[in-house]
TORMARTOR-39354 format. One record per residue (C-alpha): chain; x, y, z; residue in three letters; residue number from 1. Coordinates in pm, 1 decimal. Each point is the difference from the previous one (the first is absolute). Last residue first. Layout:
@mol A&c1 X&c2 Y&c3 Z&type Ala&seq NUM
...
END
This chain:
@mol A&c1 582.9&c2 -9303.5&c3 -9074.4&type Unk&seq 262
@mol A&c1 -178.9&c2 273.6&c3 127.3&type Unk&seq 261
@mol A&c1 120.4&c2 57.7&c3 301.6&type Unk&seq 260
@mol A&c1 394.1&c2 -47.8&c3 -174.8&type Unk&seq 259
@mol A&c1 -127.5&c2 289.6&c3 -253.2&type Unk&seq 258
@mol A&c1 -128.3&c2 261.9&c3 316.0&type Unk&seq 257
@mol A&c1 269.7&c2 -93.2&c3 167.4&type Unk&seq 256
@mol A&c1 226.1&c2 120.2&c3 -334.0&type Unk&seq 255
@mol A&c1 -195.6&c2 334.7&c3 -34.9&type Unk&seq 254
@mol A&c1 53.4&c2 98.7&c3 375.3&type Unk&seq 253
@mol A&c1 390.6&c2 -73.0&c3 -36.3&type Unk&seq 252
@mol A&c1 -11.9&c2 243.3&c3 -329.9&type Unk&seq 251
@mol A&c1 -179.6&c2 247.9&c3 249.9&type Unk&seq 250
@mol A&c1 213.1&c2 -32.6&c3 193.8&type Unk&seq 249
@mol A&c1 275.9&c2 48.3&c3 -125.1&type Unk&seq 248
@mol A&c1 -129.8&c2 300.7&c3 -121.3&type Unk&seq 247
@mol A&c1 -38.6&c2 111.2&c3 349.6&type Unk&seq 246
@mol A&c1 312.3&c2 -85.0&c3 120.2&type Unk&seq 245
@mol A&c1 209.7&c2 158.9&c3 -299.9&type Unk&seq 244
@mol A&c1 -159.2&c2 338.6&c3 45.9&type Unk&seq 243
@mol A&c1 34.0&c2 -2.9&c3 379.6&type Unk&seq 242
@mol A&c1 403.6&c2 -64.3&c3 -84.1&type Unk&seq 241
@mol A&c1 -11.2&c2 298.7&c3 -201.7&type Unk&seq 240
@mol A&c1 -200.8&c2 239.2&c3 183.2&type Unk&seq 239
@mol A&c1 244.7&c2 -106.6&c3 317.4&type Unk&seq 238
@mol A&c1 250.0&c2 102.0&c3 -244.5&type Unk&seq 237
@mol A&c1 -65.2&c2 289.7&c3 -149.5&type Unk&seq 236
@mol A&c1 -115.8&c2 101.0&c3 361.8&type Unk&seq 235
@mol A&c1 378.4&c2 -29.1&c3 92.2&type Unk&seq 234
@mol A&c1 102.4&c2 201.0&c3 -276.8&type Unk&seq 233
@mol A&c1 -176.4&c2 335.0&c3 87.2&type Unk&seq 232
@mol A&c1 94.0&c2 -71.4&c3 336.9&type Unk&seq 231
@mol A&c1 401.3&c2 -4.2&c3 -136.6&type Unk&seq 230
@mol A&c1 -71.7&c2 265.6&c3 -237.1&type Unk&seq 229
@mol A&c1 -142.3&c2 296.8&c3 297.9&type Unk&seq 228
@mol A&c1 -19.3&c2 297.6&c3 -243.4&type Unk&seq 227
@mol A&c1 -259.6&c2 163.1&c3 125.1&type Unk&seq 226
@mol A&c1 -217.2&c2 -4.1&c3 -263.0&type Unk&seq 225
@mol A&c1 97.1&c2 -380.6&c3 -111.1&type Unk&seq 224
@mol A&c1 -99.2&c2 -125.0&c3 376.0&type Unk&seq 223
@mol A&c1 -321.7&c2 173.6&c3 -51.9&type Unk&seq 222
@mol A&c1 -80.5&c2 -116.0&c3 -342.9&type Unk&seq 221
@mol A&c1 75.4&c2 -343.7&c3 169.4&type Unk&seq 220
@mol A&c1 -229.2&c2 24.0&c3 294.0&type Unk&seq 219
@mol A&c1 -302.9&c2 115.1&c3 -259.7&type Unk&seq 218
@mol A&c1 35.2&c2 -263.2&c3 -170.7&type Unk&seq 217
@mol A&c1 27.8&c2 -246.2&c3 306.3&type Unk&seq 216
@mol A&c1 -364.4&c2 142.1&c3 106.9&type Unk&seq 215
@mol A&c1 -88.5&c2 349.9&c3 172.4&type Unk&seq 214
@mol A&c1 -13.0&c2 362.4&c3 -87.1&type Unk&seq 213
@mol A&c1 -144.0&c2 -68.3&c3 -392.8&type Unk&seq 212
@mol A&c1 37.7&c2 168.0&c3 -296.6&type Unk&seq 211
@mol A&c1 281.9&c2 -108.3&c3 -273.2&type Unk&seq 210
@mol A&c1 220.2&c2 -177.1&c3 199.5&type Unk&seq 209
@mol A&c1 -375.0&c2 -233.7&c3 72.9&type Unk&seq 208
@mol A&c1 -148.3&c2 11.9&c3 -322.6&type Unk&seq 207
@mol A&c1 371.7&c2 -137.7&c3 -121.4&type Unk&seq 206
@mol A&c1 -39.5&c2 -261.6&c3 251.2&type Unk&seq 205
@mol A&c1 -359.9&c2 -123.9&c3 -50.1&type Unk&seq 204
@mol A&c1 91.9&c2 -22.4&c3 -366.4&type Unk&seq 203
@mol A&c1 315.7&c2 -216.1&c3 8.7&type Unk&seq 202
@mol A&c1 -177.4&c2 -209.2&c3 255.2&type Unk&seq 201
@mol A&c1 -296.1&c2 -33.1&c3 -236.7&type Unk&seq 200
@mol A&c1 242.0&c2 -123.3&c3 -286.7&type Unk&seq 199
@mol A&c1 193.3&c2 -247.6&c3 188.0&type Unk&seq 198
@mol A&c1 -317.3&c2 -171.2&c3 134.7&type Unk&seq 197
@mol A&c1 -172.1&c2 -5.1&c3 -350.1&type Unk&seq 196
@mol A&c1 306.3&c2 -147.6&c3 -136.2&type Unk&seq 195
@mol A&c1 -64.4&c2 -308.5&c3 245.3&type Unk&seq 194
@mol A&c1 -340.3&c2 30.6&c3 -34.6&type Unk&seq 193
@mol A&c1 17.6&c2 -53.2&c3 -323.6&type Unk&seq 192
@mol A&c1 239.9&c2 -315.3&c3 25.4&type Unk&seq 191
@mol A&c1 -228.7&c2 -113.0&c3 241.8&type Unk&seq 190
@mol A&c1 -294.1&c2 19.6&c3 -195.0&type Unk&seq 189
@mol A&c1 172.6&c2 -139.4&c3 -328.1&type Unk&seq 188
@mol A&c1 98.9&c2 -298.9&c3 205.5&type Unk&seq 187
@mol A&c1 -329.3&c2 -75.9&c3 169.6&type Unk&seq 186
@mol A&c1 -203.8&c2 66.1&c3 -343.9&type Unk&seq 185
@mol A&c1 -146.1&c2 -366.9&c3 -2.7&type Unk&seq 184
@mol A&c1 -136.6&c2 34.6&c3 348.7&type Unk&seq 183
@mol A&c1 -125.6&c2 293.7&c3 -47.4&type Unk&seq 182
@mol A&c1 -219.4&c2 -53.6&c3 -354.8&type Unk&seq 181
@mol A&c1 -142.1&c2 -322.9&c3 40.1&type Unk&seq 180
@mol A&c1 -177.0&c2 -0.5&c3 423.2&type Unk&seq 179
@mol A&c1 11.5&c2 358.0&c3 110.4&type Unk&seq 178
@mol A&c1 -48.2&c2 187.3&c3 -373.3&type Unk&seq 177
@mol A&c1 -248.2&c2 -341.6&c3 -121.1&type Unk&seq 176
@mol A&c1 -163.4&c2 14.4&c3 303.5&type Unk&seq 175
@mol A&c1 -90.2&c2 344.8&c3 20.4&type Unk&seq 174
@mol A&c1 -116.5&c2 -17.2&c3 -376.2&type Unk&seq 173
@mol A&c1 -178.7&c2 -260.2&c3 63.4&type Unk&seq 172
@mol A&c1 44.5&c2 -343.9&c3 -6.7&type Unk&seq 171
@mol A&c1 -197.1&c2 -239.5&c3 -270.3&type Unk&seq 170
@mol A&c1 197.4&c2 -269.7&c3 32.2&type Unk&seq 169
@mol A&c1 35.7&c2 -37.8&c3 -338.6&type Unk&seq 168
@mol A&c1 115.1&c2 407.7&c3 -6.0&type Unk&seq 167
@mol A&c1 294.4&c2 -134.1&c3 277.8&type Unk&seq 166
@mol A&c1 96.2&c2 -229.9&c3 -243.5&type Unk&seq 165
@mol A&c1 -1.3&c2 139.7&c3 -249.8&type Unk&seq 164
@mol A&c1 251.1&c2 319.9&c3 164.0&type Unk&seq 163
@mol A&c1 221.2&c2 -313.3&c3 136.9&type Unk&seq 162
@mol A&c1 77.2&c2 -103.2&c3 -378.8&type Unk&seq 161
@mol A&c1 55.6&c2 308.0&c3 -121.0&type Unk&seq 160
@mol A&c1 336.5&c2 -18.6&c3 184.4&type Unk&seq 159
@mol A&c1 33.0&c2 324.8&c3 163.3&type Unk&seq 158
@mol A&c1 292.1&c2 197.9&c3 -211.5&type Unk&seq 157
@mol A&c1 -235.2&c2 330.6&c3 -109.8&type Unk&seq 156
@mol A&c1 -79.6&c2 31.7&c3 353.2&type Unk&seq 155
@mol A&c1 352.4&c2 49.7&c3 124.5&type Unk&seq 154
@mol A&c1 22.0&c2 258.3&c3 -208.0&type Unk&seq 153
@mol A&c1 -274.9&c2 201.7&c3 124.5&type Unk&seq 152
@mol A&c1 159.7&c2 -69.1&c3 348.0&type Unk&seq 151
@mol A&c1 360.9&c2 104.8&c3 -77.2&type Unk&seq 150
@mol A&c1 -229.2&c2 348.9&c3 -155.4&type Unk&seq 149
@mol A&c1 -238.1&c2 60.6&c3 282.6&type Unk&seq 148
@mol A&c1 337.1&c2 -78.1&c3 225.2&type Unk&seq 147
@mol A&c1 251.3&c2 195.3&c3 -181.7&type Unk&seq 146
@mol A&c1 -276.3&c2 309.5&c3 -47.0&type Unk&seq 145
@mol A&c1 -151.2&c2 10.1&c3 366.3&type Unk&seq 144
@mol A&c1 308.5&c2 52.5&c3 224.4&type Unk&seq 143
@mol A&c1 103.8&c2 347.9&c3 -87.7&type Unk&seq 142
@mol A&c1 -369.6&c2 130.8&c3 38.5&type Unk&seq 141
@mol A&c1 -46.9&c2 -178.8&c3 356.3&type Unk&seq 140
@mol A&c1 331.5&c2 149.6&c3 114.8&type Unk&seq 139
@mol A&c1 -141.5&c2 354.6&c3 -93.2&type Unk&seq 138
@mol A&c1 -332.1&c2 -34.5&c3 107.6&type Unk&seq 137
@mol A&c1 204.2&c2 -103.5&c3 329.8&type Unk&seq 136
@mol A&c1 212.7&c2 254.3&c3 -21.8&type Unk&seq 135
@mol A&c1 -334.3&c2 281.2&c3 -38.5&type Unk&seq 134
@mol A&c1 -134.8&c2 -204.4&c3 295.5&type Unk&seq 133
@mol A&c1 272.5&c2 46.9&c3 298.6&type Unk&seq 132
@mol A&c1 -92.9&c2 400.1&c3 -41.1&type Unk&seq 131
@mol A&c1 21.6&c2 281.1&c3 -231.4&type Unk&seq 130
@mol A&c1 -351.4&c2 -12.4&c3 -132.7&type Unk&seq 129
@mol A&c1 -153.5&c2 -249.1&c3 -203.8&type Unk&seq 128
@mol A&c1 -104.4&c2 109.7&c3 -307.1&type Unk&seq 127
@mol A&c1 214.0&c2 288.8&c3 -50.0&type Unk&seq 126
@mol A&c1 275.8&c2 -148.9&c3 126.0&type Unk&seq 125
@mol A&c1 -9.0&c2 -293.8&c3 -233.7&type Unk&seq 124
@mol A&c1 -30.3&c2 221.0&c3 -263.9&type Unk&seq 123
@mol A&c1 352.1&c2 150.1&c3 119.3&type Unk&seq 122
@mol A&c1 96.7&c2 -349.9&c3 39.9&type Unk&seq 121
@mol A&c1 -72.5&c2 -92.8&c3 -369.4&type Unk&seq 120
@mol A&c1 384.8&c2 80.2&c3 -125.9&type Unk&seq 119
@mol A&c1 120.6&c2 -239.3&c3 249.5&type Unk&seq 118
@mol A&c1 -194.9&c2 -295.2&c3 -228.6&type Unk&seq 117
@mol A&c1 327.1&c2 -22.1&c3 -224.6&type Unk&seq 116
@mol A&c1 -184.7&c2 -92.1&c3 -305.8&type Unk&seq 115
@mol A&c1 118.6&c2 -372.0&c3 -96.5&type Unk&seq 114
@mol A&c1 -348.3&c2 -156.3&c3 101.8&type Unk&seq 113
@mol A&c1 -173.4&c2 313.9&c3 -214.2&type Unk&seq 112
@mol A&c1 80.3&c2 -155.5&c3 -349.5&type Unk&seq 111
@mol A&c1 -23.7&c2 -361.9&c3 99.6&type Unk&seq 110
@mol A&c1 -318.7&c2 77.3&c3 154.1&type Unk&seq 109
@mol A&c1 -213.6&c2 169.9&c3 -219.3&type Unk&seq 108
@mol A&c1 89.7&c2 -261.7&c3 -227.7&type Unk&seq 107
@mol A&c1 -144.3&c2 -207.7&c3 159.4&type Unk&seq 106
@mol A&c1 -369.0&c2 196.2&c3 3.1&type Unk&seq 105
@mol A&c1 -191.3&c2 -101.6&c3 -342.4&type Unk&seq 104
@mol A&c1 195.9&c2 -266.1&c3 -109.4&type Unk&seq 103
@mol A&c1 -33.6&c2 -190.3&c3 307.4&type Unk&seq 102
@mol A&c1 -335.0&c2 114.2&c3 54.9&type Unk&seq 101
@mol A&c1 -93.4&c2 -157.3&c3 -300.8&type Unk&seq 100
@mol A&c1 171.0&c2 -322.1&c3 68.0&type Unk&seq 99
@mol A&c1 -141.4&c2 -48.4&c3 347.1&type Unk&seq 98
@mol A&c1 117.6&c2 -229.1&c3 203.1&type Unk&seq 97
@mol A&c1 341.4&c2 133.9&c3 27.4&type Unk&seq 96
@mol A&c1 -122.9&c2 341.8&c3 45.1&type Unk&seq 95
@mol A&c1 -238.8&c2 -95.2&c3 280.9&type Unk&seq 94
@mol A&c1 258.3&c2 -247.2&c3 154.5&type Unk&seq 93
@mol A&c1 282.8&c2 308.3&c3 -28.6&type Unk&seq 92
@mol A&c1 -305.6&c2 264.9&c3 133.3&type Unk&seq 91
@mol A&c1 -41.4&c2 -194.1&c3 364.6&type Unk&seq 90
@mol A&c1 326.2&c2 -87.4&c3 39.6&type Unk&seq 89
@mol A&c1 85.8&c2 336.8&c3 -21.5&type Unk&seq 88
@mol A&c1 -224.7&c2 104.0&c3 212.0&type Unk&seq 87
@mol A&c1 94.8&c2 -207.0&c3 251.2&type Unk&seq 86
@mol A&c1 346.1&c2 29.9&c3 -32.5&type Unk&seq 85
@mol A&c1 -61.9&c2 424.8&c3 27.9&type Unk&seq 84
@mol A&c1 -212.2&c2 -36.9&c3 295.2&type Unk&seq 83
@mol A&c1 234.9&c2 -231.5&c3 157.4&type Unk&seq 82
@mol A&c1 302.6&c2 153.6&c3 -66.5&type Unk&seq 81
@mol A&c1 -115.2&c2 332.9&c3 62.9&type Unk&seq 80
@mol A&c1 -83.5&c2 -130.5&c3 331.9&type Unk&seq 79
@mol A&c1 353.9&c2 -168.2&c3 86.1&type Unk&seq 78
@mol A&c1 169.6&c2 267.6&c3 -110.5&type Unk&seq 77
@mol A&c1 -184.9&c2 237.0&c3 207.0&type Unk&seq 76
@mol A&c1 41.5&c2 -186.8&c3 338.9&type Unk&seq 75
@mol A&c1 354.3&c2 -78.1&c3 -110.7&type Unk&seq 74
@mol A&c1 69.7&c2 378.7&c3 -26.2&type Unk&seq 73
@mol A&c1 -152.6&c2 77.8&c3 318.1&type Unk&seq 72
@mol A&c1 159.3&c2 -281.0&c3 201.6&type Unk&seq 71
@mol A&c1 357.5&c2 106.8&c3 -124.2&type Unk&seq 70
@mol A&c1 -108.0&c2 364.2&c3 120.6&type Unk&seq 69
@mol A&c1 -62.5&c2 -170.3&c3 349.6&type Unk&seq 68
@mol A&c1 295.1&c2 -248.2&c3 -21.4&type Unk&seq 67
@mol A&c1 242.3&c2 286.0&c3 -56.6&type Unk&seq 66
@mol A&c1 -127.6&c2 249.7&c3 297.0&type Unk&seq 65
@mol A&c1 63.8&c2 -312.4&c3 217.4&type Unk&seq 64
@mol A&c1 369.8&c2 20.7&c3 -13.5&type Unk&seq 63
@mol A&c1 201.8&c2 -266.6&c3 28.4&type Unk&seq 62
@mol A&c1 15.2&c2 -129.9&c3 -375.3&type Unk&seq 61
@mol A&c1 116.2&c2 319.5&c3 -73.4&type Unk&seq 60
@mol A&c1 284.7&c2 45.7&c3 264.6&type Unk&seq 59
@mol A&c1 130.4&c2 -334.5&c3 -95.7&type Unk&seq 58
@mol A&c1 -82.3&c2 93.3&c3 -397.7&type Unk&seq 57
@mol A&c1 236.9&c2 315.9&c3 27.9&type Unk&seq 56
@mol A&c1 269.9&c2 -163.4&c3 175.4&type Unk&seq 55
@mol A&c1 -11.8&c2 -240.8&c3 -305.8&type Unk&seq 54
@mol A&c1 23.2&c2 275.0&c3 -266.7&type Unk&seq 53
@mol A&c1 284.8&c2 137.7&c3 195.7&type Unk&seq 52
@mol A&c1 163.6&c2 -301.6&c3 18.8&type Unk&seq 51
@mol A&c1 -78.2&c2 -82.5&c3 -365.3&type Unk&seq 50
@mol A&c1 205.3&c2 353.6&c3 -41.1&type Unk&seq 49
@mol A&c1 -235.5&c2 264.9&c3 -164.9&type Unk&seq 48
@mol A&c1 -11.9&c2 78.5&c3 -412.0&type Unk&seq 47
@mol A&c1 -179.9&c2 315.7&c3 -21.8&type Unk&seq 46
@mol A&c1 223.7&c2 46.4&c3 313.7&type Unk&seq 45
@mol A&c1 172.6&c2 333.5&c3 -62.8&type Unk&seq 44
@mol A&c1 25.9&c2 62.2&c3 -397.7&type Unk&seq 43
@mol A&c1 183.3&c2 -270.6&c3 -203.2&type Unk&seq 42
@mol A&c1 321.1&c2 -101.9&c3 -86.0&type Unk&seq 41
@mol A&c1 128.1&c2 -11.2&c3 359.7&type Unk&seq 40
@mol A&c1 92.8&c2 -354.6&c3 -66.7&type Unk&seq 39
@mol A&c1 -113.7&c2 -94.8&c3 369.7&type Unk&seq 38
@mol A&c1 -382.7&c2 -65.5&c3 -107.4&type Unk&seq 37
@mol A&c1 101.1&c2 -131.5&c3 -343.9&type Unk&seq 36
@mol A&c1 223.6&c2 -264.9&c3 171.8&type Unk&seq 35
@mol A&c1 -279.8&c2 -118.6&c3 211.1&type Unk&seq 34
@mol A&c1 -257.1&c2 -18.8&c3 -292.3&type Unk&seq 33
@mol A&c1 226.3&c2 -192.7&c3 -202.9&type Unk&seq 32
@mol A&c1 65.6&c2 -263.9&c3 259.3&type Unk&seq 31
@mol A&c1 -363.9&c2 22.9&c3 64.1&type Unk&seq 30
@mol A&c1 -66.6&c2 -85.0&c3 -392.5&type Unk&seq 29
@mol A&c1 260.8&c2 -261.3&c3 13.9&type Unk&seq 28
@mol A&c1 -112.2&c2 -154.8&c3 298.9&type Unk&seq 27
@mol A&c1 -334.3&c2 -26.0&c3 -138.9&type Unk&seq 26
@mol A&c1 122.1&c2 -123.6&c3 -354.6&type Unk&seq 25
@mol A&c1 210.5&c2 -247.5&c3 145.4&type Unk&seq 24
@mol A&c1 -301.3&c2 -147.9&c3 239.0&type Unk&seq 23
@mol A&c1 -199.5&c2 -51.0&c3 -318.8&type Unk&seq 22
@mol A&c1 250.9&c2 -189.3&c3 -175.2&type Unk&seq 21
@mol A&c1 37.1&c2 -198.0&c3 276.5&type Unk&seq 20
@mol A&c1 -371.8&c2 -114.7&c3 -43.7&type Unk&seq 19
@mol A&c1 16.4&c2 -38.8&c3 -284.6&type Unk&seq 18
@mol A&c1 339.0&c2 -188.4&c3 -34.7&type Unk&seq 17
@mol A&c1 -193.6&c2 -275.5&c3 267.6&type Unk&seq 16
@mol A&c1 132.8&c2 -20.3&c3 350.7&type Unk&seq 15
@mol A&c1 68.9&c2 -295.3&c3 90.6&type Unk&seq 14
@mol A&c1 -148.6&c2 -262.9&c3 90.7&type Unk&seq 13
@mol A&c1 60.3&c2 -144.3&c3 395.1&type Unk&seq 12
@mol A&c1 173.4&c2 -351.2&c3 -4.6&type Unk&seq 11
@mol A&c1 -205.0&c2 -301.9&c3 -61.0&type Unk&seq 10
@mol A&c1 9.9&c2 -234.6&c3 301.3&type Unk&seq 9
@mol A&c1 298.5&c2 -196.2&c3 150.2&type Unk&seq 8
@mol A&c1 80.5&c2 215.7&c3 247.8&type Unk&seq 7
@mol A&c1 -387.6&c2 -16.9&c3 116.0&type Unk&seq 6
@mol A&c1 -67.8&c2 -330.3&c3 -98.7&type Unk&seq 5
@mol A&c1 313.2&c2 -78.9&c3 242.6&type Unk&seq 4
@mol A&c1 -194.6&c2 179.7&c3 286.3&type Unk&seq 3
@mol A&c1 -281.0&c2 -150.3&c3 -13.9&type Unk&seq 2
@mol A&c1 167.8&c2 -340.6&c3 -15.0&type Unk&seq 1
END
């Protein structure tokens, strides 16, 4: 009987058009890739052989130099993120709570948000010195504006129902951020965060090719100098796929944190 349910049962789904789609436009793009590397068109391995690029990432992903400078970078990623989520979570509920401050200040940070924050690092080097913290004031700078400004947002869209009834309740202004305001900015958090995260690595790696003698920056400013493509390529990659991980992440974070809750 078991084993007739089984023949008998639903066969597998296919793959949706999506999802195929997808997988054509990877192949096609390392198809492409591939041929571009043997064309000859361009100078000597700017464009590497896959196999190359692959050899590379073996010999990278078994070598402990790479994990130490990959622990660097994360270390100061992960701080500037949260000093610079913090914070901005901290001034998006102040602007978004308060009108005149909103007026006052936002616009502050729609015009200086854009502003590629790499031309601060030689203040940032003044401040702090040429070590691990001048990236990390760096990071922290890149990540503050899309979160101070998803969260101010996010303020503006809280039912005004909650806010009563947190003020009938007679909560404090503690209260109302961890109990009213949090909870009903979950989605404009994360997505902050999310852009935050993207932003800060951006700036702890340019700080890092720019000045620095450790770190996955300053690995792939080194590759580039000498010329080596394929392990210039191969920490692409690994950056890449790290990347995707932790902003997936976060995103998963943000939807436990809705099923708890519910």
């Amino acid at each position: 009987m078991a084993e007739t349910g089984r023949l008998t049962g639903n066969p597998a789904p296919a793959l949706s058009p999506v999802t195929l789609l997808r997988a054509a436009i990877i192949l096609g793009v390392l198809a492409i890739w591939e041929f571009l590397s043997h064309s000859g068109w361009l100078y000597r391995d700017v464009v590497p052989s896959l196999l190359a690029i692959g050899r590379a990432l073996l010999e990278l992903l078994t070598h402990g130099e790479y994990y130490f400078n990959l622990g660097v970078t994360t270390a100061e990623v992960g701080f500037a993120l949260l000093v610079g989520g913090v914070a901005g979570v901290a001034a998006g509920i102040l602007l978004g709570a308060n009108r005149f401050l909103a007026k006052a200040f936002e616009p502050y940070l729609y015009y200086l948000g854009p502003t590629p924050k790499i031309i601060f690092f030689p203040i940032m080097i003044m401040y702090f010195g040429v070590g691990p913290e001048s990236k990390v004031a760096l990071g922290t700078l890149s990540c503050f504006f899309p979160v101070a400004l998803s969260v101010a947002a996010g303020m503006r869209q809280i039912d005004r129902v909650l806010i009563r009834v947190g003020y009938s309740f007679r909560a404090n202004t503690w209260q109302m951020v961890m109990k009213i305001y949090l909870p009903a900015m979950r989605h404009p958090i994360i997505n902050g965060v999310r852009l935050g995260l993207g932003v800060a690595l951006i700036g702890v790696l340019l700080a890092e090719t720019k000045l620095s003698n450790k770190g996955i920056g300053f690995l792939i400013i080194q590759a580039y100098s000498i010329f080596d493509m394929p392990r210039m390529y191969a920490m692409l990659i690994v950056l890449f796929v790290l990347s995707i991980g932790a902003n997936a992440l976060v995103g998963r974070l943000g939807g436990l944190h809705s099923i708890k809750r519910t």
